[in-house]
C-alpha positions as CSV (number, residue, x, y, z in Angstrom):
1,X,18.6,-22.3,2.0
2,X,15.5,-23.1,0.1
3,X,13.0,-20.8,-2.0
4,X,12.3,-16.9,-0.4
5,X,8.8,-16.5,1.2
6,X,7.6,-13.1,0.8
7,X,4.0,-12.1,0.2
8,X,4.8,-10.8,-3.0
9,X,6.2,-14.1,-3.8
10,X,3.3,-16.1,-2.4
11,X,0.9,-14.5,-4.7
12,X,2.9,-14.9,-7.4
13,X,2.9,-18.4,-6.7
14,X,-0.2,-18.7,-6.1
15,X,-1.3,-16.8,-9.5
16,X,1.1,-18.6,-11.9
17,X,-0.1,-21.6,-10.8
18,X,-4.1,-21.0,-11.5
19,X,-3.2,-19.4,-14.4
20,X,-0.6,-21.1,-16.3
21,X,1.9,-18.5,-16.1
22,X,5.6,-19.5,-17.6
23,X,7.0,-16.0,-18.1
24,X,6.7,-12.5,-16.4
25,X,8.4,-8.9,-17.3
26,X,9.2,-6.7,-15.4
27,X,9.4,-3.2,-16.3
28,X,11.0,-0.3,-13.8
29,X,11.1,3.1,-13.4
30,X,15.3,4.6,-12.9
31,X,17.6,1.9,-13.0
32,X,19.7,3.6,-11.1
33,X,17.0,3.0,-8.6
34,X,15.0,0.1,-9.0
35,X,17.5,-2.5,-10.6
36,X,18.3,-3.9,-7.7
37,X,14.8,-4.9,-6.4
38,X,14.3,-5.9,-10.6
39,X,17.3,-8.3,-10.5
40,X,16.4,-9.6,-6.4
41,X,12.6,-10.4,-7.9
42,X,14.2,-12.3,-11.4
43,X,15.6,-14.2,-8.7
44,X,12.9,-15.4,-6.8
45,X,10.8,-15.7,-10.0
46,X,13.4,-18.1,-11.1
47,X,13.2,-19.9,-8.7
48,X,9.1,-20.6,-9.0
49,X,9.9,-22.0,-12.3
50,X,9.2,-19.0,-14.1
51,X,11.4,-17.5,-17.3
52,X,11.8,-13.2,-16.6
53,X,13.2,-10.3,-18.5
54,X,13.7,-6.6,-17.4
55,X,13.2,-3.6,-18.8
56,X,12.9,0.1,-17.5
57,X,11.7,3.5,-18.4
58,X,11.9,7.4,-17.5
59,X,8.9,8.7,-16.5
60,X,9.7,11.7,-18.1
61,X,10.2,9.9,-21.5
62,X,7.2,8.8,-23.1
63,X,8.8,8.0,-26.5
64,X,11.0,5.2,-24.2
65,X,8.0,4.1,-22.3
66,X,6.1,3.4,-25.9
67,X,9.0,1.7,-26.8
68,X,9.3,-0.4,-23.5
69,X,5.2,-1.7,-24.6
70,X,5.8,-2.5,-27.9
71,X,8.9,-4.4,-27.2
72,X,6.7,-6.6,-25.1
73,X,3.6,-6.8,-27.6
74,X,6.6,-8.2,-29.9
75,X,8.3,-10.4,-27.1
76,X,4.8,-11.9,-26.0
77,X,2.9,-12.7,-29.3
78,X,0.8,-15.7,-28.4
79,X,1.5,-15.9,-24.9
80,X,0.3,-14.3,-21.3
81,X,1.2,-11.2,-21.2
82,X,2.2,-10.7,-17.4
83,X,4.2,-8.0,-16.3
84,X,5.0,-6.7,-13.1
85,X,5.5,-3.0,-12.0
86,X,8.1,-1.2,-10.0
87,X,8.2,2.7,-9.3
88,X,5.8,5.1,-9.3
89,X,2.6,6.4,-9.6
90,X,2.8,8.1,-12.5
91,X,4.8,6.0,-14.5
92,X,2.6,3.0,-14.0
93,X,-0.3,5.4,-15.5
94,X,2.0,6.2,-18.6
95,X,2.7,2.4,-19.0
96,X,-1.1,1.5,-19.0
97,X,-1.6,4.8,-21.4
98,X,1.1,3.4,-23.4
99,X,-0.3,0.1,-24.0
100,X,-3.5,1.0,-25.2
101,X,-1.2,3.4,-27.7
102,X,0.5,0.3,-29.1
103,X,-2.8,-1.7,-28.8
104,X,-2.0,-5.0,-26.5
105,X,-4.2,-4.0,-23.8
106,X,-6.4,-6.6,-24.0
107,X,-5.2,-9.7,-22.2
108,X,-2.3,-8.0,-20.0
109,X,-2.3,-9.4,-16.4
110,X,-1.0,-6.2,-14.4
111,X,1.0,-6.8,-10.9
112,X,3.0,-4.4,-8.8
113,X,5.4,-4.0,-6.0
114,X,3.5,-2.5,-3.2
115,X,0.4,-1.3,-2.6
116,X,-2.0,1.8,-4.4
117,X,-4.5,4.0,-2.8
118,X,-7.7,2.8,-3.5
119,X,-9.1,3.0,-7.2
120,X,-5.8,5.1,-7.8
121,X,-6.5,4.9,-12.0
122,X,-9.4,7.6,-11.1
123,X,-7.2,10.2,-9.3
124,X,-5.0,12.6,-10.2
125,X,-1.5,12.4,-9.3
126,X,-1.0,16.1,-8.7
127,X,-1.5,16.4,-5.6
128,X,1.5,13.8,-4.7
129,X,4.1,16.8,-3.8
130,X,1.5,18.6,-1.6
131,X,0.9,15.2,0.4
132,X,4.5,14.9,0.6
133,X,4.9,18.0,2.2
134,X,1.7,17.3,4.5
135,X,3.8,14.4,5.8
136,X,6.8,15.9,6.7
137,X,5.5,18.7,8.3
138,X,3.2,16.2,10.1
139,X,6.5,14.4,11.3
140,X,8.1,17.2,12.3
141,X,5.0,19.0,14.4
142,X,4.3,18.6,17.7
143,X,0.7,17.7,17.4
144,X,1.4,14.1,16.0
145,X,3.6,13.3,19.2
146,X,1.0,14.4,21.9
147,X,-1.7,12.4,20.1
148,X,0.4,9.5,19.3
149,X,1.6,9.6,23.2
150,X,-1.6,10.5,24.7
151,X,-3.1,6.7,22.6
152,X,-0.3,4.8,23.4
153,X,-0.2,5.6,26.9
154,X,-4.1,5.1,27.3
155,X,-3.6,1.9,25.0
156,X,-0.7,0.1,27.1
157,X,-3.0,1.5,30.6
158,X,-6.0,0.2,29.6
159,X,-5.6,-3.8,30.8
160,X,-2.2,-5.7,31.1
161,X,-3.6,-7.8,29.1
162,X,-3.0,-6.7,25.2
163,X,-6.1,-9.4,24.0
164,X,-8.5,-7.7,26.4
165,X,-7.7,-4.1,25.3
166,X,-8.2,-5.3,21.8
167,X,-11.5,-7.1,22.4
168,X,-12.9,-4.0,24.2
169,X,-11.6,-1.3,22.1
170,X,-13.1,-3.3,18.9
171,X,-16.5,-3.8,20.7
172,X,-16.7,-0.3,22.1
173,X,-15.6,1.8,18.7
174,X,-16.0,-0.5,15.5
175,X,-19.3,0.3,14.8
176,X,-21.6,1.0,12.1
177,X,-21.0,4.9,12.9
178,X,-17.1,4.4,11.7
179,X,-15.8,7.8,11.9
180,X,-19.2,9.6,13.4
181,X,-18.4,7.9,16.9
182,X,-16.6,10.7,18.3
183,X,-16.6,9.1,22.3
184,X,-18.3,6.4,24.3
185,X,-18.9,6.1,27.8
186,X,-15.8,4.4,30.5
187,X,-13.4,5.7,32.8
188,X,-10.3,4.3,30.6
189,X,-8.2,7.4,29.8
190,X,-8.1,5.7,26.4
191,X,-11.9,7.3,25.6
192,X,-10.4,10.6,27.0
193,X,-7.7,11.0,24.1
194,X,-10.1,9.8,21.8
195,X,-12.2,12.4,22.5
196,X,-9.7,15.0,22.5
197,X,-8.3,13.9,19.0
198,X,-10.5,12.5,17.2
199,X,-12.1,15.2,15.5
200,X,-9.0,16.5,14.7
201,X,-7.8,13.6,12.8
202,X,-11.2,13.6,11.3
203,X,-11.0,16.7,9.7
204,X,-7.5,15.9,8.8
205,X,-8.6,13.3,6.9
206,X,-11.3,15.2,5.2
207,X,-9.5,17.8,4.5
208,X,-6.7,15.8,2.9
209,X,-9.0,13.3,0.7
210,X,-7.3,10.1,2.6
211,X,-8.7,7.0,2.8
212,X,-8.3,7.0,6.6
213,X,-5.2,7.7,9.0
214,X,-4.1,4.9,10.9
215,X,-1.5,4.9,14.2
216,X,0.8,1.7,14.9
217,X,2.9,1.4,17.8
218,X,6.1,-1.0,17.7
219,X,4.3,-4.3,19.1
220,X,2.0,-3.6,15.7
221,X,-0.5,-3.0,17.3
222,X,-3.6,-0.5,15.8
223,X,-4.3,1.9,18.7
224,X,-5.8,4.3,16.4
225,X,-7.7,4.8,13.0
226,X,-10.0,7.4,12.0
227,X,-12.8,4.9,10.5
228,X,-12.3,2.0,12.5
229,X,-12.9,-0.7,9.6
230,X,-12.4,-4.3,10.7
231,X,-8.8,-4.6,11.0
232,X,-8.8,-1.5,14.0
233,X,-7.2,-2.8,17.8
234,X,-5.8,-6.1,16.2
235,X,-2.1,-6.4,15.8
236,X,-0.7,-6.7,12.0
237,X,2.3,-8.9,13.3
238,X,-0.4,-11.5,14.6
C-alpha cells in the first residue's frame, strides 16, 4: 500500500532529511486519549527510516512532566533532540517550562500535531474555557446562520463560474485596508451582506482578541474573513 502522505508526514520528511534526523519522541498528553494518534504516528515515522519512543504526561502533574524531560535529556545524550507534541495548550507550555527545569533546552527541535494561534508562548491560556463557551454559543445562535446564509447565497449568485467570483471578490476586497473596507461599490448582493455583517464580525473579532474569523463553505471555498489576508476567495481544497 506504500508509505502514508499526510502533511504532517511530509514535513517530517522533509526536516529529517535536511537535518539528519535518526530518532524522534513523542511525548502526549492522557493516554487514554492520545495513544492512538502516538502509536498511528510511530508508525509512519517508522516507516521514514526513523527510530521513535513514546511517552506521556498529565497536565495536571508537573512532578510526571519533569520526569517525562529528564528521561529524554538521559535517552538523547549526544544526539538531536527532536520530539514531537500531542495535546494541549497548556501542557506543551509545562513541557517547554520543564525543560529549561532539567536544563536540555538548548538544542531541542520542537514539532507538534496541529496548529497554534499565532505566537501562542506570549499568551495566556486562561481565557481557553471562555472561548470555548464563545463557540458554542456561537453554534447554537441564530446570528451565525443568517450571516453564513446570507454569504453563501450571494457567493454561489455572484457568477456560475466559481474562478470568476474568486478573481473579483479578491480584487474588490483584499486590499491594503484589510479589515477597514467595510463595502465597495456593485450591484452583487454579495457587497450587500458584506455590508450588513461586516462590522459585526469585526467587533467580534476585536472584542474576542482573534486573529481573524474565517467562513468555509463545503466546496472549501473562503466566502468570508474579517481581514482578507491573501488566502481570502481561494478554495483550500485547490
Amino acid at each position: 500500500m506504500g508509505t502514508v502522505t499526510t502533511p504532517v508526514i511530509d514535513v517530517m520528511r522533509k526536516m529529517g532529511n535536511k537535518h539528519g534526523w535518526d530518532h524522534i519522541v513523542i511525548v502526549s498528553g492522557d493516554r487514554s486519549k492520545y495513544k492512538a494518534l502516538a502509536d498511528e504516528r510511530m508508525q509512519h515515522f517508522k516507516e521514514l527510516g526513523f527510530t521513535s519512543e513514546y511517552k506521556s504526561a498529565e497536565e495536571a502533574d508537573w512532578p510526571s512532566i519533569q520526569q517525562v524531560m529528564s528521561e529524554i535529556k538521559e535517552s538523547t545524550k549526544g544526539k538531536n533532540r527532536v520530539v514531537f507534541f500531542i495535546g494541549t495548550e497548556k501542557l506543551f507550555r509545562k513541557l517547554i517550562c520543564a525543560s529549561i527545569t532539567e536544563v536540555l533546552q538548548k538544542g531541542i527541535a520542537w514539532l507538534t500535531e496541529g496548529t497554534w494561534r499565532h505566537e501562542w508562548w506570549t499568551k495566556t491560556d486562561h481565557a481557553a474555557p471562555q472561548h470555548r463557551q464563545w463557540l458554542t454559543e456561537d453554534v447554537s445562535h441564530s446570528q451565525l446562520k443568517h450571516a453564513f446564509a446570507e454569504f453563501k447565497q450571494s457567493w454561489d449568485e455572484y457568477d456560475a463560474n466559481a474562478e470568476v467570483t474568486r478573481a473579483a471578490l479578491q480584487k474588490d476586497y483584499a486590499t491594503d485596508q484589510k479589515d477597514a473596507l467595510m463595502s465597495v461599490e456593485g450591484s452583487e448582493s454579495y457587497h450587500d451582506a458584506h455590508r450588513k455583517w461586516h462590522t459585526v464580525y469585526r467587533k467580534i473579532l476585536y472584542d474576542r482578541g482573534y486573529y481573524d474569523i474565517f467562513f468555509f463553505d463545503t466546496k472549501g471555498d473562503l466566502i468570508y474573513s474579517v481581514y482578507k489576508e491573501s488566502d481570502y476567495a481561494t478554495n483550500f481544497k485547490a
